[in-house]
KOLGU-4560 file (N, C-alpha, C; in nm, 3 decimals, padded with zeros to 5 digits):
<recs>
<n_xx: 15.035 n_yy: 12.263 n_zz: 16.587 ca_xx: 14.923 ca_yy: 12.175 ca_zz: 16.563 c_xx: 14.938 c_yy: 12.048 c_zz: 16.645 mol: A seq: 1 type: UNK>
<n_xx: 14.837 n_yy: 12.033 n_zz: 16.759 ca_xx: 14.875 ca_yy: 11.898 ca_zz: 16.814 c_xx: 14.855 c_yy: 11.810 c_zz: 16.757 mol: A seq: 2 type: UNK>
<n_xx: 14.754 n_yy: 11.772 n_zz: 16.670 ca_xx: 14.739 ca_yy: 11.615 ca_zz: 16.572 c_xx: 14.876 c_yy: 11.626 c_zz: 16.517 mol: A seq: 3 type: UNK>
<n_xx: 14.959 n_yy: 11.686 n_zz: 16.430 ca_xx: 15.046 ca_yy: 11.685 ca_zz: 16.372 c_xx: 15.111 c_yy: 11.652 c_zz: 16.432 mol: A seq: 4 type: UNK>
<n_xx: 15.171 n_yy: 11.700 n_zz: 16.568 ca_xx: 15.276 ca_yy: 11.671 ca_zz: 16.650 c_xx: 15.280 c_yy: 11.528 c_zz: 16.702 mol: A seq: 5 type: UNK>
<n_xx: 15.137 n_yy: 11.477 n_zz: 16.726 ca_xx: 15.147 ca_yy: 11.353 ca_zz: 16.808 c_xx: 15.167 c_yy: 11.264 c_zz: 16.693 mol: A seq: 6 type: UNK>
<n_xx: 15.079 n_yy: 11.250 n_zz: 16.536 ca_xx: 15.124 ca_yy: 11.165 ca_zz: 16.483 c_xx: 15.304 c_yy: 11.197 c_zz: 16.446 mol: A seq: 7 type: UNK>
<n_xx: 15.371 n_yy: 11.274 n_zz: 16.420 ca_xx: 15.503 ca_yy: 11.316 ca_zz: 16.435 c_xx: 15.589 c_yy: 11.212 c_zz: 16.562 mol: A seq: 8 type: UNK>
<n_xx: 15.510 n_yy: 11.279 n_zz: 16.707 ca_xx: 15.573 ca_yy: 11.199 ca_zz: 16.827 c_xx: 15.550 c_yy: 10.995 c_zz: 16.813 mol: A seq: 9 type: UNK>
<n_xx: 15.462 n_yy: 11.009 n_zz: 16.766 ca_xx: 15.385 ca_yy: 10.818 ca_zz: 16.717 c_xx: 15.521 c_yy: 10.789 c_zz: 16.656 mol: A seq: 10 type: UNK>
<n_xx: 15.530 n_yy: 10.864 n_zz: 16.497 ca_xx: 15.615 ca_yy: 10.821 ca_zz: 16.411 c_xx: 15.790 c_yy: 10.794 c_zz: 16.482 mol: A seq: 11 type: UNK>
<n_xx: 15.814 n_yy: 10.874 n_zz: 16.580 ca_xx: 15.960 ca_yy: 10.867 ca_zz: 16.629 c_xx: 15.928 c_yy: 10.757 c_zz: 16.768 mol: A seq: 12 type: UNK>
<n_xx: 15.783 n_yy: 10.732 n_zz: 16.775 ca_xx: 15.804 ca_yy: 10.632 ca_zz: 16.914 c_xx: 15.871 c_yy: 10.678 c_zz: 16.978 mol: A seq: 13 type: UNK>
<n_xx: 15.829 n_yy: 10.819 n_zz: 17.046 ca_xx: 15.831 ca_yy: 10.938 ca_zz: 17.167 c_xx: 15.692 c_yy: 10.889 c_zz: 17.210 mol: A seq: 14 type: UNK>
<n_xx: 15.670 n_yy: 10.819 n_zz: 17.315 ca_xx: 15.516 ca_yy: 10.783 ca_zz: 17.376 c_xx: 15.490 c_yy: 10.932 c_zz: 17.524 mol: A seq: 15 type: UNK>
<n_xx: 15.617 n_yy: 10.943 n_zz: 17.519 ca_xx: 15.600 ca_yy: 11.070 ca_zz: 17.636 c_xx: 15.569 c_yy: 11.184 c_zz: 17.588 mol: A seq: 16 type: UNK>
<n_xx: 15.609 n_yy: 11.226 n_zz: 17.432 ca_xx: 15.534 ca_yy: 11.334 ca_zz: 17.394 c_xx: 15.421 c_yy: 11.300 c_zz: 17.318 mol: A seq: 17 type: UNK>
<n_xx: 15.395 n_yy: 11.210 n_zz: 17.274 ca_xx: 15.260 ca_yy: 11.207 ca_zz: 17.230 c_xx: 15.156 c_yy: 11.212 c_zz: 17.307 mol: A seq: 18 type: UNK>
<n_xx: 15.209 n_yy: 11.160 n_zz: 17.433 ca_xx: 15.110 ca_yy: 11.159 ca_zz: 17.544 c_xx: 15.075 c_yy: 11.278 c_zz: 17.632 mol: A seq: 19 type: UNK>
<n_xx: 15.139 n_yy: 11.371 n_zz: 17.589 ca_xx: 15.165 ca_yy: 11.519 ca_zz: 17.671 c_xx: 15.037 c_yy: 11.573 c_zz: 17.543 mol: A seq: 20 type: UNK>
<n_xx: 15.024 n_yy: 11.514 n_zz: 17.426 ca_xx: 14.948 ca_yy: 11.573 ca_zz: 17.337 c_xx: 14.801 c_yy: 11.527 c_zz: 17.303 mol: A seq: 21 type: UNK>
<n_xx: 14.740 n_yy: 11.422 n_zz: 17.423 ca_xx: 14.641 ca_yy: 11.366 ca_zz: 17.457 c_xx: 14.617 c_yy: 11.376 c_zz: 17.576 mol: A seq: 22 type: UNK>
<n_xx: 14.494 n_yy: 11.448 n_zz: 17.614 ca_xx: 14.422 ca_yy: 11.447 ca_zz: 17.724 c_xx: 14.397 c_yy: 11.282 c_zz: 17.759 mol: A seq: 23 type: UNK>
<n_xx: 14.356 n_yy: 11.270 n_zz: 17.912 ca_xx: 14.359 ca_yy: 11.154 ca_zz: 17.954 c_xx: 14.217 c_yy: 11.122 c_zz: 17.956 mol: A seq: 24 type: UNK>
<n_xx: 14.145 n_yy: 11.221 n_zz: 17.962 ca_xx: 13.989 ca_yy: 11.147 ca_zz: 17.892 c_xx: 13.949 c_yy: 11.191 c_zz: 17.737 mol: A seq: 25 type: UNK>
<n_xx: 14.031 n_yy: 11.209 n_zz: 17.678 ca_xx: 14.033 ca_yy: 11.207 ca_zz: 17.504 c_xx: 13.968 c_yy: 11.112 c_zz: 17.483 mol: A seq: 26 type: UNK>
<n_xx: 13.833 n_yy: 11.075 n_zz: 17.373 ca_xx: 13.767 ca_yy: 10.988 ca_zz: 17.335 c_xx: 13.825 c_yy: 10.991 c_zz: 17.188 mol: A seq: 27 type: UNK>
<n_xx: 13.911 n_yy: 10.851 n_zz: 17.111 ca_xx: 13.920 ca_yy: 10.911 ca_zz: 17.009 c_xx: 13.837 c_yy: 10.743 c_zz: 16.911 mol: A seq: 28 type: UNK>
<n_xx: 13.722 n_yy: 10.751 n_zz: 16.832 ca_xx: 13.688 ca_yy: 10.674 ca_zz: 16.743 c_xx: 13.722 c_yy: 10.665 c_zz: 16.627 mol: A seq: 29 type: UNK>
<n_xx: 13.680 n_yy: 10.495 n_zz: 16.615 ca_xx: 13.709 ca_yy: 10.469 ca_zz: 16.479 c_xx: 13.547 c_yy: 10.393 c_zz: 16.451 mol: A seq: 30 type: UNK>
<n_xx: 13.489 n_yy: 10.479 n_zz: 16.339 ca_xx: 13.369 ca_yy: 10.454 ca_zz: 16.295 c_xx: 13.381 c_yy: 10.301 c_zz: 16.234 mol: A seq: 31 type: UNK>
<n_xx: 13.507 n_yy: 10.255 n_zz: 16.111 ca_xx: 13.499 ca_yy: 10.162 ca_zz: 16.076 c_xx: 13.474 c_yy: 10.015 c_zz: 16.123 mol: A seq: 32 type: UNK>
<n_xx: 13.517 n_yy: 09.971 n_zz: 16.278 ca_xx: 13.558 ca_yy: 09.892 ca_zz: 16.344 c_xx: 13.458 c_yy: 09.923 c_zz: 16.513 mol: A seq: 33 type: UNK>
<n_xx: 13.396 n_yy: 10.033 n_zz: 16.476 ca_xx: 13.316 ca_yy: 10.055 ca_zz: 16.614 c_xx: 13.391 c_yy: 10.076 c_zz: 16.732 mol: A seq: 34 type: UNK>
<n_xx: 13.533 n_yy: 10.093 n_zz: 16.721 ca_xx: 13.607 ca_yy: 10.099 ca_zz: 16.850 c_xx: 13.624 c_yy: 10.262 c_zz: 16.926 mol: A seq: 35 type: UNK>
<n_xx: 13.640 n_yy: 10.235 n_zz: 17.035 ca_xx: 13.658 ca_yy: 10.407 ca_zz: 17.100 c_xx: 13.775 c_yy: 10.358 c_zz: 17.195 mol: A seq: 36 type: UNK>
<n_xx: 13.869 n_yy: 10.436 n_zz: 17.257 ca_xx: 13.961 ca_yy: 10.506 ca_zz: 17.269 c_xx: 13.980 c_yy: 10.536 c_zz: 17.359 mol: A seq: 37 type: UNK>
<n_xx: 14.029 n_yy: 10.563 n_zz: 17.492 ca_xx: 14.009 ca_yy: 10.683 ca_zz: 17.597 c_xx: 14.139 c_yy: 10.694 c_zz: 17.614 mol: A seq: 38 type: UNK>
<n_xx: 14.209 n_yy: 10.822 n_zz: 17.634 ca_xx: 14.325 ca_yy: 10.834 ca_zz: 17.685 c_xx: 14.429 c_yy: 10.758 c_zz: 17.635 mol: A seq: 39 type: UNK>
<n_xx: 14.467 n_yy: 10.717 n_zz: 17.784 ca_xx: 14.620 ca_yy: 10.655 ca_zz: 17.711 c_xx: 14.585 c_yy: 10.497 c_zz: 17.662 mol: A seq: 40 type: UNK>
<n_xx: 14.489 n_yy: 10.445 n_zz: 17.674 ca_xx: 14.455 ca_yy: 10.329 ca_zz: 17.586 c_xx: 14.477 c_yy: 10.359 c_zz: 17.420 mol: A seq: 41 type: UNK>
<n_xx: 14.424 n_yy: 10.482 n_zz: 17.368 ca_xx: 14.455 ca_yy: 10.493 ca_zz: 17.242 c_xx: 14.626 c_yy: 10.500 c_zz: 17.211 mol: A seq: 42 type: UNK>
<n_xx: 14.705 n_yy: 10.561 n_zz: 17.285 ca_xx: 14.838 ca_yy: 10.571 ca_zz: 17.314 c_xx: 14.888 c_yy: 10.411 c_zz: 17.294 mol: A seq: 43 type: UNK>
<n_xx: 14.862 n_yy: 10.335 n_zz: 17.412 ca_xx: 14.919 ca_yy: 10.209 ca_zz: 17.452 c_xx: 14.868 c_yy: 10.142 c_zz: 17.286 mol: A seq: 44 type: UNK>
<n_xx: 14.739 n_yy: 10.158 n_zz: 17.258 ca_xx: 14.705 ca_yy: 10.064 ca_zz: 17.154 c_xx: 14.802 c_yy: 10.111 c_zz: 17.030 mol: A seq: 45 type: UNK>
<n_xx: 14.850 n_yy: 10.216 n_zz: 17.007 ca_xx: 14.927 ca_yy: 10.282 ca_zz: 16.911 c_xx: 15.095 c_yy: 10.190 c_zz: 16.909 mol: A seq: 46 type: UNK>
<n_xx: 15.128 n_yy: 10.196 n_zz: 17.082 ca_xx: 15.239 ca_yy: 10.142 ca_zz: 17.130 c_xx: 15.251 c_yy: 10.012 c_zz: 17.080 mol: A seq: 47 type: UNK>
<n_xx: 15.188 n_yy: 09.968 n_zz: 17.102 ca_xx: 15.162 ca_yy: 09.777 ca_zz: 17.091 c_xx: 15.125 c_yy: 09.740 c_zz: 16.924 mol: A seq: 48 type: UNK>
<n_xx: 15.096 n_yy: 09.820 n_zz: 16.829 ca_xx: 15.090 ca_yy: 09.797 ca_zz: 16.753 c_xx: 15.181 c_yy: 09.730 c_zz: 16.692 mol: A seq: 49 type: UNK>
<n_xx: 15.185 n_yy: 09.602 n_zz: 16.619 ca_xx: 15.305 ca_yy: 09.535 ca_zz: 16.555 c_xx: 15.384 c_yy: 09.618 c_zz: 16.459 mol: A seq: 50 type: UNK>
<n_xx: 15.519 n_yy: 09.619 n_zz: 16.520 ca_xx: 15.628 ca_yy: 09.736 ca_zz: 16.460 c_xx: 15.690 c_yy: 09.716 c_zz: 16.325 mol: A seq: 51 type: UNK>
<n_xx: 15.727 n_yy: 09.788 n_zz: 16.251 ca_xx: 15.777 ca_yy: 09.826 ca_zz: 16.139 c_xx: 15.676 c_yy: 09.895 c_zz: 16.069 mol: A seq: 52 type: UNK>
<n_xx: 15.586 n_yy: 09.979 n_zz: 16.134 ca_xx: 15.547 ca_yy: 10.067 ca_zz: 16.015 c_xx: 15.639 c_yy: 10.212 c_zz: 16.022 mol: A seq: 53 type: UNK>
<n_xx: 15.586 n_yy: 10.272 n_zz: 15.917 ca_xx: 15.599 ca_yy: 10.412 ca_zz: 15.861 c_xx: 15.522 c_yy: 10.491 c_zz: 15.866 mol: A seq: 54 type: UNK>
<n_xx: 15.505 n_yy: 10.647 n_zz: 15.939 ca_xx: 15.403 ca_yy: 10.707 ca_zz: 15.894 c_xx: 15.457 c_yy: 10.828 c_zz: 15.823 mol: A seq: 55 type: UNK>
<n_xx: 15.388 n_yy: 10.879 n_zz: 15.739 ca_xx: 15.387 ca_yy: 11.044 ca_zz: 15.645 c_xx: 15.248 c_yy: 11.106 c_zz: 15.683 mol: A seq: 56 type: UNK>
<n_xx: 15.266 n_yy: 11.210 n_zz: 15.717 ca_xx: 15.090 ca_yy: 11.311 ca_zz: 15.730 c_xx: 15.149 c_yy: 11.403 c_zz: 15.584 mol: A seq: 57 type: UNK>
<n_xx: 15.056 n_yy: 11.347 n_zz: 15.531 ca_xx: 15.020 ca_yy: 11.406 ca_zz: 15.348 c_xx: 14.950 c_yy: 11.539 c_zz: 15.367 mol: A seq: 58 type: UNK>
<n_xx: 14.847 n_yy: 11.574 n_zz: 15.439 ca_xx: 14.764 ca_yy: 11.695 ca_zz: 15.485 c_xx: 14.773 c_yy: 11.720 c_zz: 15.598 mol: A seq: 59 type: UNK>
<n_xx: 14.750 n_yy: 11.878 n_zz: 15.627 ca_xx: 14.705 ca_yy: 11.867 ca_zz: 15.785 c_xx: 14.627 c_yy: 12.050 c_zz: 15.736 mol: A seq: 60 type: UNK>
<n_xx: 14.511 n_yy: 12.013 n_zz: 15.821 ca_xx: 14.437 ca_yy: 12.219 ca_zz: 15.848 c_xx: 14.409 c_yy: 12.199 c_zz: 15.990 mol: A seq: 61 type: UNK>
<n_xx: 14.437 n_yy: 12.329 n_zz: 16.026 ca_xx: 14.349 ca_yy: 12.390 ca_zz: 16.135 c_xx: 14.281 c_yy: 12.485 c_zz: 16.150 mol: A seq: 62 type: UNK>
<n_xx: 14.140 n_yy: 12.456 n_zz: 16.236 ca_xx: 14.055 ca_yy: 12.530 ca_zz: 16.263 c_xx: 14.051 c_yy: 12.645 c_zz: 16.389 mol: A seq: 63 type: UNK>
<n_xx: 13.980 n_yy: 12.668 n_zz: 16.464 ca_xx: 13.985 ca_yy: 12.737 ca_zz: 16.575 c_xx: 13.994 c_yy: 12.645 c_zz: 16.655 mol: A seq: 64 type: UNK>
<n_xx: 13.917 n_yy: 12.561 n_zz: 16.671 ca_xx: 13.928 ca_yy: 12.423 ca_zz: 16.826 c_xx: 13.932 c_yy: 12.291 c_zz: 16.775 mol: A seq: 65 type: UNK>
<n_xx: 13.958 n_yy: 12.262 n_zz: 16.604 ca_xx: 13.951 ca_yy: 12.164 ca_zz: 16.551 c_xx: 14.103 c_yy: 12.177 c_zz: 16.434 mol: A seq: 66 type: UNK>
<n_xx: 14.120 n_yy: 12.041 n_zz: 16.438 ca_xx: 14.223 ca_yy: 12.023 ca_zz: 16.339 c_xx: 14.190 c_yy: 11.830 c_zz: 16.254 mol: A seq: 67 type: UNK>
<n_xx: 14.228 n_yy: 11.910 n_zz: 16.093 ca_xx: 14.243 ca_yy: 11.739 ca_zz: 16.067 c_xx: 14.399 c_yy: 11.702 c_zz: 15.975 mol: A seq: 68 type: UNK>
<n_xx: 14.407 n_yy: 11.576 n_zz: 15.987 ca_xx: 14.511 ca_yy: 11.527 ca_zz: 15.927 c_xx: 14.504 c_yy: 11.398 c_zz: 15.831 mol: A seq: 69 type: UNK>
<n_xx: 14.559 n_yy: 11.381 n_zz: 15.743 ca_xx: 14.571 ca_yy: 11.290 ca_zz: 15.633 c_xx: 14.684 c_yy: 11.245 c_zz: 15.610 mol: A seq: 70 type: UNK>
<n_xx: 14.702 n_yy: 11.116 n_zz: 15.644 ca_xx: 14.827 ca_yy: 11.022 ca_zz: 15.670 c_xx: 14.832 c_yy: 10.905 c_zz: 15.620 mol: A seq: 71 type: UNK>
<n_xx: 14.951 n_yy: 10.846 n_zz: 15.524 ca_xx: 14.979 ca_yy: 10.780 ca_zz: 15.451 c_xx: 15.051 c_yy: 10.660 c_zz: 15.606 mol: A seq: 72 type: UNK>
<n_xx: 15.043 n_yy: 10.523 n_zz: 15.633 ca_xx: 15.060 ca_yy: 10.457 ca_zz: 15.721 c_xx: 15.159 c_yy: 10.329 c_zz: 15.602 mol: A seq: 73 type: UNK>
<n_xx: 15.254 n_yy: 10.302 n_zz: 15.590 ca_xx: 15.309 ca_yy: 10.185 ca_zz: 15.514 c_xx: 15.349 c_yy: 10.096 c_zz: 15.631 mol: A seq: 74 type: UNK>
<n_xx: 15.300 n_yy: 09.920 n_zz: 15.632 ca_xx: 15.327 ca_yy: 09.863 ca_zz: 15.704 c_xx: 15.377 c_yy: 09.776 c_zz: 15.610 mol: A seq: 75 type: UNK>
<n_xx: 15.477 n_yy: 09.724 n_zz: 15.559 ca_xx: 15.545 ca_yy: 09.579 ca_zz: 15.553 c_xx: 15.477 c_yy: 09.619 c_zz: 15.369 mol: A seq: 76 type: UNK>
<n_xx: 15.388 n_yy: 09.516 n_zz: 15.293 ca_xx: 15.349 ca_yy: 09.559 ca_zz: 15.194 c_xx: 15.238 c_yy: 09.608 c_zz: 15.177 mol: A seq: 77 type: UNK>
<n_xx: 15.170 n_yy: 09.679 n_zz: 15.293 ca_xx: 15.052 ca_yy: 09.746 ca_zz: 15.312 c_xx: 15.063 c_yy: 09.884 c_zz: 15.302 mol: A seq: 78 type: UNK>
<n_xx: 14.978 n_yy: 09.962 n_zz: 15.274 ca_xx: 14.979 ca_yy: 10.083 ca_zz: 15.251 c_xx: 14.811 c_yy: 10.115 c_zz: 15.347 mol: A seq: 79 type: UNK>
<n_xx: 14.807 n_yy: 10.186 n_zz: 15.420 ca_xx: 14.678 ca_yy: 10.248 ca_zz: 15.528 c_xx: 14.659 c_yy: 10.373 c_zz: 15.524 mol: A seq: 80 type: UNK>
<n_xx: 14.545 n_yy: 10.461 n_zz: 15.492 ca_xx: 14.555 ca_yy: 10.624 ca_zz: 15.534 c_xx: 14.448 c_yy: 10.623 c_zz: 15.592 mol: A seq: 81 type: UNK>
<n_xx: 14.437 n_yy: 10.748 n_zz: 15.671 ca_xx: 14.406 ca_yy: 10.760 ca_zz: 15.794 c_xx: 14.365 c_yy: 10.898 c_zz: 15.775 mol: A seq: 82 type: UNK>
<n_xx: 14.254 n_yy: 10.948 n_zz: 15.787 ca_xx: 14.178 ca_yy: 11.088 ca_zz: 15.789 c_xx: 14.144 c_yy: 11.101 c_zz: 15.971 mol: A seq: 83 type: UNK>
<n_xx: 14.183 n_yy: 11.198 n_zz: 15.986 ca_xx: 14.142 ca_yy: 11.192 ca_zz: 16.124 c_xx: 14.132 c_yy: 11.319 c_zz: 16.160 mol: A seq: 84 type: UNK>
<n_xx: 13.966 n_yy: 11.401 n_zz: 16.251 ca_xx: 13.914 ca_yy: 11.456 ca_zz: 16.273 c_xx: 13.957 c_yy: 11.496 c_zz: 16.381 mol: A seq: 85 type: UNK>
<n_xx: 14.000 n_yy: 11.606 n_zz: 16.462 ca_xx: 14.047 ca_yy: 11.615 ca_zz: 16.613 c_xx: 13.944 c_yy: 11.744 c_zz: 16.659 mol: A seq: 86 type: UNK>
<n_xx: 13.924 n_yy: 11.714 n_zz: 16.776 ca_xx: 13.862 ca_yy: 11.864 ca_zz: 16.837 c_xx: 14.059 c_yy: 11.898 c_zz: 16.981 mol: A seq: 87 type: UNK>
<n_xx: 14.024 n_yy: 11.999 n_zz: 16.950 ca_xx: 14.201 ca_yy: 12.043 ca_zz: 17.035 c_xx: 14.138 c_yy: 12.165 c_zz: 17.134 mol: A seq: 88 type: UNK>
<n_xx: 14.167 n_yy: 12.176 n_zz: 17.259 ca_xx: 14.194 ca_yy: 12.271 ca_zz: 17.381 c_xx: 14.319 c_yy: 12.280 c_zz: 17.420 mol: A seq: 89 type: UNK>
<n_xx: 14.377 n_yy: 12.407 n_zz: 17.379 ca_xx: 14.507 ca_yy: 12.452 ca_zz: 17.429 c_xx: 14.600 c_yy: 12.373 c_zz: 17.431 mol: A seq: 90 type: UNK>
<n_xx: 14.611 n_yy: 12.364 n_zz: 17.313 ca_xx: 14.682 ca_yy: 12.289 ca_zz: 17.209 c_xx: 14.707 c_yy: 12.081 c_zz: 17.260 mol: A seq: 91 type: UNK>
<n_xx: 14.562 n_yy: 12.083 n_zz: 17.324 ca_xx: 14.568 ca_yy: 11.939 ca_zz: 17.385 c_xx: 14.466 c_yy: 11.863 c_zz: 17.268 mol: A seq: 92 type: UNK>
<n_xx: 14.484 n_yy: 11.739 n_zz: 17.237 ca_xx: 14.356 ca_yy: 11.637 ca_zz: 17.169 c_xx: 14.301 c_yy: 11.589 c_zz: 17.285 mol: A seq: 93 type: UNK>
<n_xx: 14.142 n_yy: 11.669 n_zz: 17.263 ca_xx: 14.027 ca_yy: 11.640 ca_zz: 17.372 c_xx: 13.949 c_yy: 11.495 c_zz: 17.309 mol: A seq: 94 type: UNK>
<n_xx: 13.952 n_yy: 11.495 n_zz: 17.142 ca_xx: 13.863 ca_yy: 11.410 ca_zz: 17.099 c_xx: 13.886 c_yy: 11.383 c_zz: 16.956 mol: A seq: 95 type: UNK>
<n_xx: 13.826 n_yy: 11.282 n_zz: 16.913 ca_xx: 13.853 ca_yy: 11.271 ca_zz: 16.743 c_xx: 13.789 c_yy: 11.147 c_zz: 16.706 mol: A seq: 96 type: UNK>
<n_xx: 13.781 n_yy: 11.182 n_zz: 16.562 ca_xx: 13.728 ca_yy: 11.051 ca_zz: 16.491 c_xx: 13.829 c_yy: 11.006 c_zz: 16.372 mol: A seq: 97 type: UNK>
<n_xx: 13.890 n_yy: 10.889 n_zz: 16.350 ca_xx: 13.933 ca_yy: 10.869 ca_zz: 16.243 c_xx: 13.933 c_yy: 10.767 c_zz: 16.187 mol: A seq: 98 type: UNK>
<n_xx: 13.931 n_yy: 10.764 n_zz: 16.040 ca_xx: 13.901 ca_yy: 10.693 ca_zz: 15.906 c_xx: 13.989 c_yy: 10.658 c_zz: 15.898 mol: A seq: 99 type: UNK>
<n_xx: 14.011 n_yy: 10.484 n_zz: 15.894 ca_xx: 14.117 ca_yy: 10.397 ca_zz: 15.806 c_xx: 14.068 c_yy: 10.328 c_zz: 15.764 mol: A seq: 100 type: UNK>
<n_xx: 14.184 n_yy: 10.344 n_zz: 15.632 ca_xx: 14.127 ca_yy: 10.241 ca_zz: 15.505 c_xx: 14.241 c_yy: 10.153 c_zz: 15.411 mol: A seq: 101 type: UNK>
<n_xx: 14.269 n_yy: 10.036 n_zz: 15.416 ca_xx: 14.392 ca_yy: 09.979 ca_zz: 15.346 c_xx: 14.352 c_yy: 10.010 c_zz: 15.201 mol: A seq: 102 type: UNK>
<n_xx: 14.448 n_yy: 10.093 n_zz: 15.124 ca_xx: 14.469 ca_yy: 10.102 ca_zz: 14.974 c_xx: 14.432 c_yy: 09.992 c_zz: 14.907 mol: A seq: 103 type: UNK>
<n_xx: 14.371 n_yy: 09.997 n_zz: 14.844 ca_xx: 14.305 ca_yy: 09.905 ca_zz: 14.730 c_xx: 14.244 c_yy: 09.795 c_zz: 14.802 mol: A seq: 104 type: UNK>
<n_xx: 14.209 n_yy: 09.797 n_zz: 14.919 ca_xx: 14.142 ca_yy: 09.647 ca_zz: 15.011 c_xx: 13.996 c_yy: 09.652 c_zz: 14.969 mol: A seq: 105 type: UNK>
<n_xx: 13.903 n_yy: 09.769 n_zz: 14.900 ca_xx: 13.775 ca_yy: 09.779 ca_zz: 14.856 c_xx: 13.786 c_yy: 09.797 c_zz: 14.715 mol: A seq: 106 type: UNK>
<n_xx: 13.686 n_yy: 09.680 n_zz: 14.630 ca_xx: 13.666 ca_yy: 09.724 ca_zz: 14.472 c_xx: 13.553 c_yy: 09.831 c_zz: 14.497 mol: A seq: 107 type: UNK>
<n_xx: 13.544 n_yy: 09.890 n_zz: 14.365 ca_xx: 13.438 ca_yy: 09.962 ca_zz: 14.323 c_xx: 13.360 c_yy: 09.901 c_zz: 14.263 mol: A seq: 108 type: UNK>
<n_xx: 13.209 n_yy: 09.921 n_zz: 14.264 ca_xx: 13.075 ca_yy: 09.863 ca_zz: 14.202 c_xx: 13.087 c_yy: 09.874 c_zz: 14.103 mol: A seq: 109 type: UNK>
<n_xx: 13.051 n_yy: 09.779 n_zz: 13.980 ca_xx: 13.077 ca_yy: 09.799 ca_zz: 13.868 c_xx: 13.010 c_yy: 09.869 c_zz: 13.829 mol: A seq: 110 type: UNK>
<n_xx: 12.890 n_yy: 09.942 n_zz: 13.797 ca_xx: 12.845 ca_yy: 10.082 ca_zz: 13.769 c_xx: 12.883 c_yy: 10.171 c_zz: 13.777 mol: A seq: 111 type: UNK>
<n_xx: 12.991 n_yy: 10.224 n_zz: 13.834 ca_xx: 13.099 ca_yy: 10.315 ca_zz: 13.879 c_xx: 13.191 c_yy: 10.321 c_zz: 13.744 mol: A seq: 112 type: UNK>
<n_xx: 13.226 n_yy: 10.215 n_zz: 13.696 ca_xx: 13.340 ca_yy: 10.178 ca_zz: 13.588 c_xx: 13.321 c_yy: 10.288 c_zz: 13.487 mol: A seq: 113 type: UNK>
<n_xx: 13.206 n_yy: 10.345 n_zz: 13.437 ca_xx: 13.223 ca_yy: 10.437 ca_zz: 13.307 c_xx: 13.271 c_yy: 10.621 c_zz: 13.353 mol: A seq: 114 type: UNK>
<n_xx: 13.301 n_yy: 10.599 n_zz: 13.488 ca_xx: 13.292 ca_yy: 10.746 ca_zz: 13.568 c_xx: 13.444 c_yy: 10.762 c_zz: 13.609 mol: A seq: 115 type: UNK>
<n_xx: 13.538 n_yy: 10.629 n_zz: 13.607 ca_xx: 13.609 ca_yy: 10.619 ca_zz: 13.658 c_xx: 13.770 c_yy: 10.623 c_zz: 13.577 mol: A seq: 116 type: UNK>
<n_xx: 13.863 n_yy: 10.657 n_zz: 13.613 ca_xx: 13.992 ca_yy: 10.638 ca_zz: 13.536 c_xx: 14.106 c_yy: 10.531 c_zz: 13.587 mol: A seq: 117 type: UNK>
</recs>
């Protein structure tokens, strides 16, 4: 599974295999923040990220040309997961979309409260 592998290669800060696991015109978005991605910019932006996190992939499926993954991200006293959508060619990430969201950084509407545990 290449999503698996690259967040795997991310987590050991191997940038040479993660990067063997991204095409160089890979578009990968993030709906939340409006940002897109290309290539090894998503790489470098991964690189440069301020260090000491942790990652765990909690889920992962694959499809025929698609794979997704669900990843627990702990930074310092933050907790981040990360749903992320991949389209894959021969066993490369051509493209993707993924969802981050800091644990408990959104309340719920209080109308919600009688549905909820």
């Amino acid at each position: 599974m290449a999503a698996f592998e690259m967040f795997e290669a991310i987590q050991a800060r191997d940038w040479e295999a993660a990067g063997a696991l991204v095409a160089g015109d890979a578009v990968i978005v993030w709906p939340g923040t409006g940002e897109r991605f290309v290539g090894e910019r998503y790489l470098a932006m991964n690189r440069d990220y301020p260090e000491g996190w942790d990652i765990e992939v909690v889920d992962q499926y694959e499809g025929d040309n698609s794979e997704v993954i669900r990843a627990r991200v702990r930074h310092g006293d933050h907790v981040f997961w990360c749903v992320g959508f991949y389209d894959v060619t021969d066993d490369v990430i051509i493209g993707g979309v993924e969802h981050w969201i800091e644990e408990g950084a959104d309340q719920p509407p209080r109308w919600r409260a009688p549905y909820s545990e």
